[in-house]
C-alpha positions as CSV (number, residue, x, y, z in Angstrom):
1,X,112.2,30.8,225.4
2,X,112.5,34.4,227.0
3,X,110.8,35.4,230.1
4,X,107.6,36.9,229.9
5,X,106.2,40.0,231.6
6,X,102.7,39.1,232.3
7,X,101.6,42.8,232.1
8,X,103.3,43.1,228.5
9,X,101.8,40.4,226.8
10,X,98.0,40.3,229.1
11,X,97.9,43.9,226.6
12,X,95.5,45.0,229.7
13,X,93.9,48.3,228.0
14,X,91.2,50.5,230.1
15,X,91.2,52.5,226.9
16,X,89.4,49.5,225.0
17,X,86.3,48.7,227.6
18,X,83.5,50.3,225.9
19,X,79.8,51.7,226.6
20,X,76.9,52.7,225.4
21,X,76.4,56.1,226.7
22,X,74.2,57.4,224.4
23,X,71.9,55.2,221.9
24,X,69.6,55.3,219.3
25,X,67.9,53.0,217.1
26,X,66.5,53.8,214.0
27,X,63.8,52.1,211.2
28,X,63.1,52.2,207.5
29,X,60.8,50.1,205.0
30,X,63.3,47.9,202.7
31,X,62.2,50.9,200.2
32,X,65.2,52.7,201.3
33,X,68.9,52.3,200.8
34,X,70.6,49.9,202.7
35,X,73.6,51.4,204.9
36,X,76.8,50.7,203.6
37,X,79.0,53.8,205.1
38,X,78.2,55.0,208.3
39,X,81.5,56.8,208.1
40,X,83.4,58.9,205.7
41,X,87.3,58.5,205.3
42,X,87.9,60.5,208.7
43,X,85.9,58.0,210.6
44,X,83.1,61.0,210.9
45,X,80.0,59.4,211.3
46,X,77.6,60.3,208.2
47,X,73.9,61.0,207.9
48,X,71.6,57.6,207.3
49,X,69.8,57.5,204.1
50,X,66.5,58.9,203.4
51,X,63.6,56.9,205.1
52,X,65.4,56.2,208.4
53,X,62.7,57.1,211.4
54,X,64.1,57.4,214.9
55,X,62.6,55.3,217.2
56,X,63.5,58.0,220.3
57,X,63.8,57.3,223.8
58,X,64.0,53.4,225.7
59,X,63.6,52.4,228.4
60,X,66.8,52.4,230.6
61,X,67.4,48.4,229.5
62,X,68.8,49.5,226.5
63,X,68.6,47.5,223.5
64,X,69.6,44.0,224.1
65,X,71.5,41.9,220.9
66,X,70.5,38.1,221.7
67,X,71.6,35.2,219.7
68,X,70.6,31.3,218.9
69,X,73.1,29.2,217.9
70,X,72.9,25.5,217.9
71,X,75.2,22.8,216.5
72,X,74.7,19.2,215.3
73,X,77.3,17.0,216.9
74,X,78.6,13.2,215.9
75,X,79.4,11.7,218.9
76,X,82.1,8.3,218.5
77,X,82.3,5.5,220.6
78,X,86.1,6.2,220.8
79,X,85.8,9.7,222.1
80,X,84.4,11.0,224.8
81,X,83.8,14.5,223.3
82,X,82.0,15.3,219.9
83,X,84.4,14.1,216.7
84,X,82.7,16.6,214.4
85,X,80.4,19.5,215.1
86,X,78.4,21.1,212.5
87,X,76.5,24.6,212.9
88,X,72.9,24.2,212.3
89,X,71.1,27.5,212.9
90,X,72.8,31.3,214.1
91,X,70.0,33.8,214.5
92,X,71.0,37.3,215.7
93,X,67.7,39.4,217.4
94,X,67.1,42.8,219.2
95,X,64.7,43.7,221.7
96,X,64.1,47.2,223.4
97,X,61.2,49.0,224.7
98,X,60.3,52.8,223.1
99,X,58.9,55.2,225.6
100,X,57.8,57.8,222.8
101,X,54.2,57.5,220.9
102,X,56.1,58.7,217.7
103,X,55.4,57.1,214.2
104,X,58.4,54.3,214.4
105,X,57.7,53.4,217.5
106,X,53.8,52.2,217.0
107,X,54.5,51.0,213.7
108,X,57.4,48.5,214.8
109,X,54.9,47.9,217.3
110,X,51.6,47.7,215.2
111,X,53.5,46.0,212.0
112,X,52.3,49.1,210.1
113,X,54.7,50.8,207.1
114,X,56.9,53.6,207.6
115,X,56.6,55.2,204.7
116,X,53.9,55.4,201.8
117,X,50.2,54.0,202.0
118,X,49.4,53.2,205.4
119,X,52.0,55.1,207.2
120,X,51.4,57.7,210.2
121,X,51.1,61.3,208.6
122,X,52.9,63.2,209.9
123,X,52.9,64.1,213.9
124,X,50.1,67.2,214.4
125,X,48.3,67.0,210.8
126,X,46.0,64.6,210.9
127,X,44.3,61.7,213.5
128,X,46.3,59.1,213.5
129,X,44.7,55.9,213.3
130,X,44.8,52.0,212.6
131,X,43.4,48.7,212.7
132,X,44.6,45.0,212.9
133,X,44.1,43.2,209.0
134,X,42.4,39.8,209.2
135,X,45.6,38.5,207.7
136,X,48.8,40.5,209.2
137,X,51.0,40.9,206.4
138,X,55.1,39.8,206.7
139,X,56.5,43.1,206.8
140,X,60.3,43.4,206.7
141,X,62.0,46.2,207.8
142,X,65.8,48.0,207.8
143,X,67.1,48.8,211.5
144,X,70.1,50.6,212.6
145,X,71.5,51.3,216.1
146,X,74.2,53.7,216.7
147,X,76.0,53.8,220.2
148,X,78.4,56.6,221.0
149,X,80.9,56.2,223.6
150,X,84.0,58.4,224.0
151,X,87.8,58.4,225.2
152,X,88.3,59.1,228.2
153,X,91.4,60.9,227.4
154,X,90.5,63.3,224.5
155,X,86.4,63.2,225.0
156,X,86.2,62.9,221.6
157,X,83.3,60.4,220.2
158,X,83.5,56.5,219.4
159,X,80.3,54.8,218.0
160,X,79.4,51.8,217.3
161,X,77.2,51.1,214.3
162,X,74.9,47.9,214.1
163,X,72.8,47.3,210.8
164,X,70.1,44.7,209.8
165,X,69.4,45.4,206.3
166,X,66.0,43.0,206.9
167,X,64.8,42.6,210.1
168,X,60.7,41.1,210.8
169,X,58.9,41.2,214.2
170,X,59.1,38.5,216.2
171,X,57.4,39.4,219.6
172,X,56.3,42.8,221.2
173,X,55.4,42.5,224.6
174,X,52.2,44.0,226.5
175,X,51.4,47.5,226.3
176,X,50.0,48.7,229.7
177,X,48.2,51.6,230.3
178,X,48.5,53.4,233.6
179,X,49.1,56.4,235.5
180,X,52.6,55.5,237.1
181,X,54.5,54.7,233.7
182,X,54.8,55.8,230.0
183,X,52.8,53.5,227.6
184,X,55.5,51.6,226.3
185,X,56.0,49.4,223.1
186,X,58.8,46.6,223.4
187,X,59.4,44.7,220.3
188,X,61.7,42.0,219.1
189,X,63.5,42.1,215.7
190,X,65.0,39.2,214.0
191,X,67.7,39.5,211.4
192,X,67.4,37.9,208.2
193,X,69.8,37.4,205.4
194,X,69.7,40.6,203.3
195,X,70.5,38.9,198.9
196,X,71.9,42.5,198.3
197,X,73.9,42.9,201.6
198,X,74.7,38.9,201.0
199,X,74.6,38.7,205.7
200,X,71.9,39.1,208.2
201,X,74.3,41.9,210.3
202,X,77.3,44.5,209.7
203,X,78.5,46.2,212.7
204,X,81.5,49.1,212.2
205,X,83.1,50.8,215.2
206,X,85.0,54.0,214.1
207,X,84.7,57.9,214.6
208,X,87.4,60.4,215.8
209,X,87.6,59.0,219.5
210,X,88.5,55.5,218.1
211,X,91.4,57.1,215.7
212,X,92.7,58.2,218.5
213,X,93.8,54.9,220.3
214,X,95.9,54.0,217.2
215,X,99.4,52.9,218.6
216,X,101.5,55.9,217.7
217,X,104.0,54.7,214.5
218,X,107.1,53.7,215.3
219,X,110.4,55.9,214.8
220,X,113.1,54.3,212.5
């Protein structure tokens, strides 16, 4: 075998280490379309469909993607380590807090609709009110969460785009009032297995900032 330069093959790319500088995470009723192309042949990133609320401004925590995965294992008395390992369950969730009062944020928060009887009217033309049913109803929703970084060398954009084409609350955590902070609204979402989108989660990464860090195409 040849000798190896470590810093060839370690492929050590700065270029590749990404962020989320900014973020947004959107909400729809399973009424709507489910996304499919958040990007159009030129890796330009396209409008969602209609029914897509924004959720606005978090808190500086971000949206955090958490997952459960646990395995069955058959242990052997002739091994010391598992001789077969099965996966039982792999749940996928996101948490984050809104700091807007805006229609997606209370009704991820409340379990109310986003669209059609029951939902907010629209911000300024009427009270906005609700109530907690005797029996909450399971209410499924479509989330998406863009995140746009960009290259450091061109400053042109890179996004990252994360879509759970049905998602139910799980947990929401206390909403405080007080004069020191925003009333805030955390939830938790779990993903579910969309029979349309036939998986739980599709994430993309493209946009012109990522077409740039092709490797340039070899001369003949």
């Amino acid at each position: 075998m040849a000798a190896a330069d470590f810093t060839t093959i370690a492929e050590l790319r700065q270029g590749l280490i990404r962020k989320a500088l900014r973020y947004a995470v959107f909400a729809a009723d399973t009424t709507a379309a489910a996304v499919t192309a958040p990007f159009d042949a030129g890796g330009v990133l396209q409008e969602l469909p209609a029914g897509y609320l924004p959720v606005g401004y978090t808190t500086t925590d971000g949206v955090t993607f958490s997952g459960d995965l646990s395995t069955s294992d058959v242990e052997s008395g002739q091994s010391a380590s598992p001789t077969r390992s099965d996966v039982e369950t792999d749940t996928q969730t996101a948490a984050w807090v809104p700091q807007e009062t805006n229609a997606a944020a209370i009704a991820l928060f409340e379990n109310l609709p986003l669209s059609g009887t029951g939902a907010l009217p629209e911000l300024g033309s009427a009270t906005w009110t609700w109530s907690r049913p005797k029996t909450p109803p399971t209410r499924y929703r479509r989330l998406v969460f863009i995140a746009e970084d960009l290259n450091k060398e061109t400053g042109n954009a890179i996004y990252i785009v994360r879509h759970f084409p049905s998602a139910l609350r799980t947990g929401r955590e206390d909403e405080q009032w007080t004069r020191t902070a925003e009333i805030s609204r955390g939830v938790t979402y779990q993903a579910y297995i969309d029979d349309a989108a036939g998986t739980d989660s599709i994430t993309w990464i493209d946009g012109p900032g990522w077409r740039d860090l092709a490797p340039e195409p070899e001369t003949p």
